[in-house]
MIKOLTI-346632 format. One record per residue: residue number from 0; residue in one letter; x, y, z of N, C-alpha, C in turn. Coordinates in nm, 3 decimals. Each point is the difference from the previous one (the first is absolute). Layout:
<rs>
+------+------+---------+---------+---------+---------+----------+---------+---------+---------+---------+
| resi | resn |  n_east | n_north |    n_up | ca_east | ca_north |   ca_up |  c_east | c_north |    c_up |
+------+------+---------+---------+---------+---------+----------+---------+---------+---------+---------+
|  NUM |    a |       X |       Y |       Z |       X |        Y |       Z |       X |       Y |       Z |
...
+------+------+---------+---------+---------+---------+----------+---------+---------+---------+---------+
</rs>
This chain:
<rs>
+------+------+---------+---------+---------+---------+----------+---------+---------+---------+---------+
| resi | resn |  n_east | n_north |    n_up | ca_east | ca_north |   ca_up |  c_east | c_north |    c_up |
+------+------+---------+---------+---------+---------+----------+---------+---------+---------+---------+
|    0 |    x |  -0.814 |   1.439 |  -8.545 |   0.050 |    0.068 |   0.117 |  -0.074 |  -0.046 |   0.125 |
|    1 |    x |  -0.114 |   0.007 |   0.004 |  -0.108 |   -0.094 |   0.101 |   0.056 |  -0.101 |   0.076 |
|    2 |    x |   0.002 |  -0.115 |  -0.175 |   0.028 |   -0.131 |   0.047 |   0.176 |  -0.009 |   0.069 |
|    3 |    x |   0.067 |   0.127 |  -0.022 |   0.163 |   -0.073 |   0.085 |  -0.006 |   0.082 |   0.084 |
|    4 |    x |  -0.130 |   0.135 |   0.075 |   0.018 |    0.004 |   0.130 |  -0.085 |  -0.129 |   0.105 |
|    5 |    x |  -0.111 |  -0.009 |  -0.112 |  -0.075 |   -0.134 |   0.055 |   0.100 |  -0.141 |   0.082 |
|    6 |    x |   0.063 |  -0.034 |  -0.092 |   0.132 |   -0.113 |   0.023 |   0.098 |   0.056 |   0.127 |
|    7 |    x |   0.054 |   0.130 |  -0.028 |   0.086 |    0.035 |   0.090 |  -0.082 |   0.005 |   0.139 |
|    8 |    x |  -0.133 |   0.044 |   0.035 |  -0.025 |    0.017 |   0.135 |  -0.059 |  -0.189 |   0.013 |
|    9 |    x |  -0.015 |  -0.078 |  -0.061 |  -0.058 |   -0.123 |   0.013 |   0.168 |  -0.049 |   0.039 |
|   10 |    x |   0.086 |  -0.028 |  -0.008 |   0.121 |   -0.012 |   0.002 |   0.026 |   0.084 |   0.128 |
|   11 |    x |   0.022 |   0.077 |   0.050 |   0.021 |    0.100 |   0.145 |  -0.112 |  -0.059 |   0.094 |
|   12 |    x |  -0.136 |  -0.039 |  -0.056 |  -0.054 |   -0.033 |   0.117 |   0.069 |  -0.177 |   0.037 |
|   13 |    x |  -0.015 |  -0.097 |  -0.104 |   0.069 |   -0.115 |  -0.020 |   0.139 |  -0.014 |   0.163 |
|   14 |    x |   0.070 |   0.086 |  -0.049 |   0.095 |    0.006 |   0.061 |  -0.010 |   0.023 |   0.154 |
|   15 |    x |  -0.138 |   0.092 |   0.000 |   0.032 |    0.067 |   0.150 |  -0.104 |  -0.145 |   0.068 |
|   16 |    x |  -0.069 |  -0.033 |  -0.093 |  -0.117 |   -0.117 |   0.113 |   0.119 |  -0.113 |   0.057 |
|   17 |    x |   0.131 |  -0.013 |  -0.066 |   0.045 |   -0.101 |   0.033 |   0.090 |   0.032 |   0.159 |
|   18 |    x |   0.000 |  -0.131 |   0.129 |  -0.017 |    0.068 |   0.114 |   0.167 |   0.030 |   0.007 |
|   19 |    x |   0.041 |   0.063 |   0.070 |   0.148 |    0.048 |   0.041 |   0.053 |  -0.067 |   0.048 |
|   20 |    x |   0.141 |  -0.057 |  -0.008 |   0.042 |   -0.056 |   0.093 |   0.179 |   0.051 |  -0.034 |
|   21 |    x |   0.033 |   0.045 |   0.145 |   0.145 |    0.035 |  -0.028 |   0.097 |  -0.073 |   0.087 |
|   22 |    x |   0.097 |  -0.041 |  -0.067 |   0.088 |   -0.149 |   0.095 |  -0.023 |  -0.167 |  -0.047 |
|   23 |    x |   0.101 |  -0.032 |   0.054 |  -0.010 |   -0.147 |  -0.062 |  -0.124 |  -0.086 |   0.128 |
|   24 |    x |  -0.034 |  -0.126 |  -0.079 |  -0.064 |   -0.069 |   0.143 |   0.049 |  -0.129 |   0.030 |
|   25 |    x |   0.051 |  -0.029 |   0.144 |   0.079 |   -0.094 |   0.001 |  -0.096 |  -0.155 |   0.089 |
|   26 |    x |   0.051 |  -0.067 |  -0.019 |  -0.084 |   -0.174 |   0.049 |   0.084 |   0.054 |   0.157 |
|   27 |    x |  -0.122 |  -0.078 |   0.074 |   0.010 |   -0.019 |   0.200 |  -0.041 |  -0.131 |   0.001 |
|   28 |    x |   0.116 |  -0.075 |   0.090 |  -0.069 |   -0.114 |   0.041 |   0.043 |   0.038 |   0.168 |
|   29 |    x |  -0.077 |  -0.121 |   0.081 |   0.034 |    0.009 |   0.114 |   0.115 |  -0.050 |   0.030 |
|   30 |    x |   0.096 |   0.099 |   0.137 |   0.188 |    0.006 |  -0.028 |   0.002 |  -0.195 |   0.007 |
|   31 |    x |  -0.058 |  -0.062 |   0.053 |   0.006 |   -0.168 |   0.001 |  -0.001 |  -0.053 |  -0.066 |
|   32 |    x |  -0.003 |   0.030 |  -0.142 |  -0.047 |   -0.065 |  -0.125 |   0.103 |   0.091 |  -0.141 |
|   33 |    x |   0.056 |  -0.158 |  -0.025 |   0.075 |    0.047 |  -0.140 |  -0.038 |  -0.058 |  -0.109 |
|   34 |    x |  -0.036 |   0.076 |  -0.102 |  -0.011 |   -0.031 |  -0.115 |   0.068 |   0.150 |  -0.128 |
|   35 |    x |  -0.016 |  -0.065 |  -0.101 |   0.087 |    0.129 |  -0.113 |  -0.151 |   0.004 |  -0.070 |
|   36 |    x |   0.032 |   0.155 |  -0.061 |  -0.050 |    0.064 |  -0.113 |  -0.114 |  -0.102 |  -0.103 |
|   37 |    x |   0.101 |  -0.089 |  -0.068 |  -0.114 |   -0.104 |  -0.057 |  -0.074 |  -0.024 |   0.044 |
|   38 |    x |   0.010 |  -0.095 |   0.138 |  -0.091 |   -0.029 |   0.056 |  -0.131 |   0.076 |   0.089 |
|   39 |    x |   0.062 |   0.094 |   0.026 |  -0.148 |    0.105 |   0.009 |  -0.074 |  -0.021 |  -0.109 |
|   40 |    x |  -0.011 |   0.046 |  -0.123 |  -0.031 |   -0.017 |  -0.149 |  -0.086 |  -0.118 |   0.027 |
|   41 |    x |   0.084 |  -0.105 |   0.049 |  -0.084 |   -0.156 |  -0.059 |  -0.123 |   0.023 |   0.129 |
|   42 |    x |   0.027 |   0.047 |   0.156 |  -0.093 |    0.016 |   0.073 |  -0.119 |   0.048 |  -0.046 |
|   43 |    x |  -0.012 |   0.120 |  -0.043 |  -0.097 |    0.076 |  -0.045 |  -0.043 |  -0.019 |  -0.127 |
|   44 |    x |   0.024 |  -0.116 |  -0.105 |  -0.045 |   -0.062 |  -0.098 |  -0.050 |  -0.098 |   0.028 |
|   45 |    x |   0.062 |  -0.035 |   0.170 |  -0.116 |   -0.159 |  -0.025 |   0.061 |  -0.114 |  -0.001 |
|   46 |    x |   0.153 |   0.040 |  -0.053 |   0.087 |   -0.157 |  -0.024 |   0.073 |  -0.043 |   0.120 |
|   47 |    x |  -0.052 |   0.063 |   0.127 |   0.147 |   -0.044 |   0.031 |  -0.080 |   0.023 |   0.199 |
|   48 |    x |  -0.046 |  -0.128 |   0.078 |  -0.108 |    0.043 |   0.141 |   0.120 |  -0.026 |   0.132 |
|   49 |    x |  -0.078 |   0.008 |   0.119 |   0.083 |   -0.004 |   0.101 |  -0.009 |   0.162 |   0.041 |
|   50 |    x |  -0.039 |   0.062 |  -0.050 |   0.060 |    0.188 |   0.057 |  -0.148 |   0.032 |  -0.024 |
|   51 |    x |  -0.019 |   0.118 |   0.051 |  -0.129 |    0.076 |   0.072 |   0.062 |   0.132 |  -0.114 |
|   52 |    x |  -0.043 |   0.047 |  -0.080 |  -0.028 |    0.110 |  -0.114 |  -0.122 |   0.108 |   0.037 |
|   53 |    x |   0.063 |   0.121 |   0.036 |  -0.070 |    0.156 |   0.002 |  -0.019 |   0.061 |  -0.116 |
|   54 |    x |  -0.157 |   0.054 |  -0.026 |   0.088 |    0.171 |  -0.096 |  -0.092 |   0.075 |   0.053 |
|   55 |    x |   0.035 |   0.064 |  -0.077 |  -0.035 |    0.194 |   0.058 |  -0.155 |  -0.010 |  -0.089 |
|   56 |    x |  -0.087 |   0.094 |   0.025 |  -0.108 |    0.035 |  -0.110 |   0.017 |  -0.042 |  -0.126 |
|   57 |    x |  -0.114 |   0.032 |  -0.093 |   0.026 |   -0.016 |  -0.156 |  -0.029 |   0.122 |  -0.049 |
|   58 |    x |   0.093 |   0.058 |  -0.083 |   0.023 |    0.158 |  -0.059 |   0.123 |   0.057 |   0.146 |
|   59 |    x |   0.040 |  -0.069 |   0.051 |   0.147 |    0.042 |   0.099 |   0.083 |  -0.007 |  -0.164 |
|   60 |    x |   0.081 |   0.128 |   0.019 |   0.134 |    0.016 |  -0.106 |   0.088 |  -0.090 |   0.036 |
|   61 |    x |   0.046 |  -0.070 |   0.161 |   0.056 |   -0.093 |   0.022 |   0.016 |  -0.166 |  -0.011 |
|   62 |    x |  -0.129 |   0.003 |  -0.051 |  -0.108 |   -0.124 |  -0.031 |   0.050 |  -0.032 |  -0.134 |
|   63 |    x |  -0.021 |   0.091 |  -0.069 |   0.042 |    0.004 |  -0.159 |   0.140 |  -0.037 |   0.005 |
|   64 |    x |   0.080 |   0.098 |   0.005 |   0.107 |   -0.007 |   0.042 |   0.084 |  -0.162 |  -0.004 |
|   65 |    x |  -0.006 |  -0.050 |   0.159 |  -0.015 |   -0.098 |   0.027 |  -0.015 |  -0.155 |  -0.085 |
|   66 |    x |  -0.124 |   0.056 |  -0.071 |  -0.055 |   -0.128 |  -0.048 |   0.112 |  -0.007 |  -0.131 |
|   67 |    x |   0.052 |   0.109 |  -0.052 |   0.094 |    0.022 |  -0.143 |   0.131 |  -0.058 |   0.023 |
|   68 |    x |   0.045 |   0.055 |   0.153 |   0.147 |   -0.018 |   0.072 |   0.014 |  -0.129 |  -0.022 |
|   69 |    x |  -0.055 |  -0.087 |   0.081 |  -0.004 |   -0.110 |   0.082 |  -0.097 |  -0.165 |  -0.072 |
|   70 |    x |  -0.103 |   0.058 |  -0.084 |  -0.051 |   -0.072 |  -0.096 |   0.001 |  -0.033 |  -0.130 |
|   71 |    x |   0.021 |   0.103 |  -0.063 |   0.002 |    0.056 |  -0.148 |  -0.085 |  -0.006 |  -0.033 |
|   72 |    x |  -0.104 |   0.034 |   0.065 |  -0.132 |    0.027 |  -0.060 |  -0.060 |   0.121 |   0.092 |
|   73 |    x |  -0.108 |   0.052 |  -0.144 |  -0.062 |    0.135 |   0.113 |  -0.091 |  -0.031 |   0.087 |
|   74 |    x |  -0.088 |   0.089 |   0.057 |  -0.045 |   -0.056 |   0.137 |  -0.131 |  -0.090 |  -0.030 |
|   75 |    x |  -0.034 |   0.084 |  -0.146 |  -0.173 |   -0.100 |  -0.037 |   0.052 |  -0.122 |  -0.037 |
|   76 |    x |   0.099 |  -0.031 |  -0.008 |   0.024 |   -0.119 |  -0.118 |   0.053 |  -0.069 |   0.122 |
|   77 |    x |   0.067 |   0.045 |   0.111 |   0.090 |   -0.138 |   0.118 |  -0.191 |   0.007 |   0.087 |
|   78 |    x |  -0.102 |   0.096 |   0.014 |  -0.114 |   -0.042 |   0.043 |  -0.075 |  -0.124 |  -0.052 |
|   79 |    x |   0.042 |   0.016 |  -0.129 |  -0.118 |   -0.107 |  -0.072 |   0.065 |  -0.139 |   0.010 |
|   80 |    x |   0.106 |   0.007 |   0.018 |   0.075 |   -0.104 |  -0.014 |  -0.051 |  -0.091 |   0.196 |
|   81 |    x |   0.051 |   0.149 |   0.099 |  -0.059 |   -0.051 |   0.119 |  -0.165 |  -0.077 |   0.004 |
|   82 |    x |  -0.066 |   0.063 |  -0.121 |  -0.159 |   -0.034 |   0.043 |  -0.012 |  -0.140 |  -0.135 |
|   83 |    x |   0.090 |  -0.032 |  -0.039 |   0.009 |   -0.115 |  -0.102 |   0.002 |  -0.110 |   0.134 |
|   84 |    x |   0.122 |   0.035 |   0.083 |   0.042 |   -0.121 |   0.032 |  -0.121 |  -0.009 |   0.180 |
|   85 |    x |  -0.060 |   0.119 |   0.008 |  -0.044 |   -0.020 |   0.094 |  -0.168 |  -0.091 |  -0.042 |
|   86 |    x |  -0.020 |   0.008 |  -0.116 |  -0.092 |   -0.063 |  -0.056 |   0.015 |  -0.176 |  -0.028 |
|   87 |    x |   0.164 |  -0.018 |  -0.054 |  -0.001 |   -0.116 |   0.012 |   0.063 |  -0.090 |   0.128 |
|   88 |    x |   0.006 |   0.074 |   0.085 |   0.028 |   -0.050 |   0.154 |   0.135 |   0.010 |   0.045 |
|   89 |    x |   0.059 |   0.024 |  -0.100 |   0.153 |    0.036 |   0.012 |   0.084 |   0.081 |   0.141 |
|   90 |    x |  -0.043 |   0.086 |   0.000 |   0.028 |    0.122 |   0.128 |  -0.075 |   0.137 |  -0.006 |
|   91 |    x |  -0.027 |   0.027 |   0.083 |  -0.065 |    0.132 |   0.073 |   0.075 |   0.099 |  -0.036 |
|   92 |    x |  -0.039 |   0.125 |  -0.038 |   0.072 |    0.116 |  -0.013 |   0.034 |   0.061 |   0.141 |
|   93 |    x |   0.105 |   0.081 |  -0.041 |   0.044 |    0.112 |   0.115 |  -0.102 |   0.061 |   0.082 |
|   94 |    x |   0.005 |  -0.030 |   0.137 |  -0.054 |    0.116 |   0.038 |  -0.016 |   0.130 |   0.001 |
|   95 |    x |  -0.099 |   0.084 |  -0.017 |   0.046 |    0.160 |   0.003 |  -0.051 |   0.066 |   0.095 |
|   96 |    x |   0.106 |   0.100 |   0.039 |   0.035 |    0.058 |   0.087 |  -0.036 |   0.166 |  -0.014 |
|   97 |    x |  -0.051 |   0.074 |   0.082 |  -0.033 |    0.135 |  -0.045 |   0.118 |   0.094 |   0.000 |
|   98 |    x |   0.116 |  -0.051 |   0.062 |   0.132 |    0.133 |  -0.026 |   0.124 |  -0.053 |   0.052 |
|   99 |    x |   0.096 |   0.076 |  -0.050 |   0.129 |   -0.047 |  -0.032 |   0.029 |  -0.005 |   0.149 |
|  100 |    x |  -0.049 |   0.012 |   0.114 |   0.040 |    0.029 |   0.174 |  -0.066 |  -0.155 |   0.020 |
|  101 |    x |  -0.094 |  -0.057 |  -0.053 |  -0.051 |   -0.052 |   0.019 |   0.065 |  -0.166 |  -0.046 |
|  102 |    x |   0.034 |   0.025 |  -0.135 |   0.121 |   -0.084 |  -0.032 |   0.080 |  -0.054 |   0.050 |
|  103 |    x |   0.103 |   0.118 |   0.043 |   0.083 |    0.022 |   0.082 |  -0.032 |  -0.125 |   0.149 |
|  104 |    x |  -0.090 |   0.052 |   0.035 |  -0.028 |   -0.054 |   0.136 |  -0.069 |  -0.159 |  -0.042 |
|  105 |    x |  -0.105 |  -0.043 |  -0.057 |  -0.018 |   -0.119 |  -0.038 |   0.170 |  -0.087 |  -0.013 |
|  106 |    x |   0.034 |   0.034 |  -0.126 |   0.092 |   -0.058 |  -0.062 |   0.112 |  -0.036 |   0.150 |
|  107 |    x |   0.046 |   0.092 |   0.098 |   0.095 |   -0.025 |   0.039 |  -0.038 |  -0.130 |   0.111 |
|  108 |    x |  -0.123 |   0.042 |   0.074 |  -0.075 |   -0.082 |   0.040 |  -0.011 |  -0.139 |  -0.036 |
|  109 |    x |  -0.019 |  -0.056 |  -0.141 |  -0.091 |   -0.110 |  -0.047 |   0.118 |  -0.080 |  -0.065 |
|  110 |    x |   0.040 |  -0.118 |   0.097 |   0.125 |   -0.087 |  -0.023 |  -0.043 |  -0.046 |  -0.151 |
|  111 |    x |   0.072 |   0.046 |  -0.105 |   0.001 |   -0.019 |  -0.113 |  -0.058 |   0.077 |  -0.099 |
|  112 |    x |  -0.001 |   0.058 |   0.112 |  -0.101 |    0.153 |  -0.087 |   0.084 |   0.066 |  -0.126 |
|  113 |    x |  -0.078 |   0.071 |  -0.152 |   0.075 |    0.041 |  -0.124 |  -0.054 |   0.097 |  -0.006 |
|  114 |    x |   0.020 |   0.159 |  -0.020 |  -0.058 |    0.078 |  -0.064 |   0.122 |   0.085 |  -0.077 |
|  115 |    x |  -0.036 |   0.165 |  -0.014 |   0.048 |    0.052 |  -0.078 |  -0.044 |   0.157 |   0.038 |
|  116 |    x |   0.128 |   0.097 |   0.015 |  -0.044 |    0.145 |   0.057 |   0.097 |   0.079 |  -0.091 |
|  117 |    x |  -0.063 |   0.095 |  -0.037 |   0.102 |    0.092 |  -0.052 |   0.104 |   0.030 |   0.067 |
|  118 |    x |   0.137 |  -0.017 |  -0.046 |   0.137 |   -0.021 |   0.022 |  -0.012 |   0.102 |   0.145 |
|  119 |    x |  -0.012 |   0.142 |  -0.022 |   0.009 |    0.088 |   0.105 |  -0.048 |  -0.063 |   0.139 |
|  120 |    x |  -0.138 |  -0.081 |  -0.012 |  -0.034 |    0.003 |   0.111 |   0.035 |  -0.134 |   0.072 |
|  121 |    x |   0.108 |  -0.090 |  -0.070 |   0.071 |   -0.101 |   0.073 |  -0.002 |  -0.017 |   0.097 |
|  122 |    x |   0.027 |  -0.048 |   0.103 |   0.036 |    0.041 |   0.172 |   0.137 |  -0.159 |   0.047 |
|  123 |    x |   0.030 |  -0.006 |   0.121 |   0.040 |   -0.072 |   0.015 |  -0.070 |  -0.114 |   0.047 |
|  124 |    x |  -0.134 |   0.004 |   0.022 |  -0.080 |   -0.124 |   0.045 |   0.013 |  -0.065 |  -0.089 |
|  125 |    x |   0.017 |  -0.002 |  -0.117 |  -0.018 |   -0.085 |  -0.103 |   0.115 |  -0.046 |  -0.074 |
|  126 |    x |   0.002 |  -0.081 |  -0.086 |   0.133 |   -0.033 |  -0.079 |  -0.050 |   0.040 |  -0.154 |
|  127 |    x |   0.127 |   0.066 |  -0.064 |  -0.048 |    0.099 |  -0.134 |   0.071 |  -0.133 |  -0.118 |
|  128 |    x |  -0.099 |  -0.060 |  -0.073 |   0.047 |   -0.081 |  -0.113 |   0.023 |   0.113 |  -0.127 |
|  129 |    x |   0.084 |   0.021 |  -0.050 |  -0.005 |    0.074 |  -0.136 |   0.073 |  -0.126 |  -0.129 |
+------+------+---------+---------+---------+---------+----------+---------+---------+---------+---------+
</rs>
């Protein structure tokens, strides 16, 4: 009896440490610049230069998010991959940025600029890749 209230509150806490995020999160490039869905992906993996790449913090729910949408990978695994290739000279990771206003404003700004904001907070400065 112990051990399956033991499990059940280890399981409730499990759940609650993980961070919230409600809404989809969609790719921003600057409105001057076209590219699709894939190619965000290949940006922020590394395969693919020419564009200026944002993200948000690390532990942002949008970050995560993001990295699943748009990469297929979670956020530790498209990091390591950034610090693989930044090791073998390949390309520089994303800059990060302290908030989604901040995004917003870089990204629309920075001719070739890529980031990524939760869908809600879209705006029209930017162009929305989904």
């Amino acid at each position: 009896m112990k051990l399956t209230i033991a499990i059940i509150a280890a399981c409730f806490f499990a759940v609650c440490a993980v961070p919230a995020f409600a809404g989809d999160v969609v790719a921003i490039t600057n409105k001057s610049l076209t590219i699709d869905k894939g190619d965000i992906g290949k940006v922020y993996r590394g395969d693919m230069s020419g564009f200026k790449a944002f993200d948000l913090p690390e532990g942002d729910a949008a970050r995560a998010a993001f990295a699943d949408a748009y990469t297929g990978k979670s956020a530790a695994a498209l990091k390591k991959v950034q610090n693989q290739n930044v090791f073998a000279g390949r390309s520089l990771p994303p800059k990060v940025l302290d908030s989604v206003a901040d995004m917003l404003k870089t990204v629309s700004s920075t001719p070739n600029g890529i980031g990524y904001v939760p869908e809600s907070a879209a705006d029209g400065s930017v162009r929305v890749v989904k």
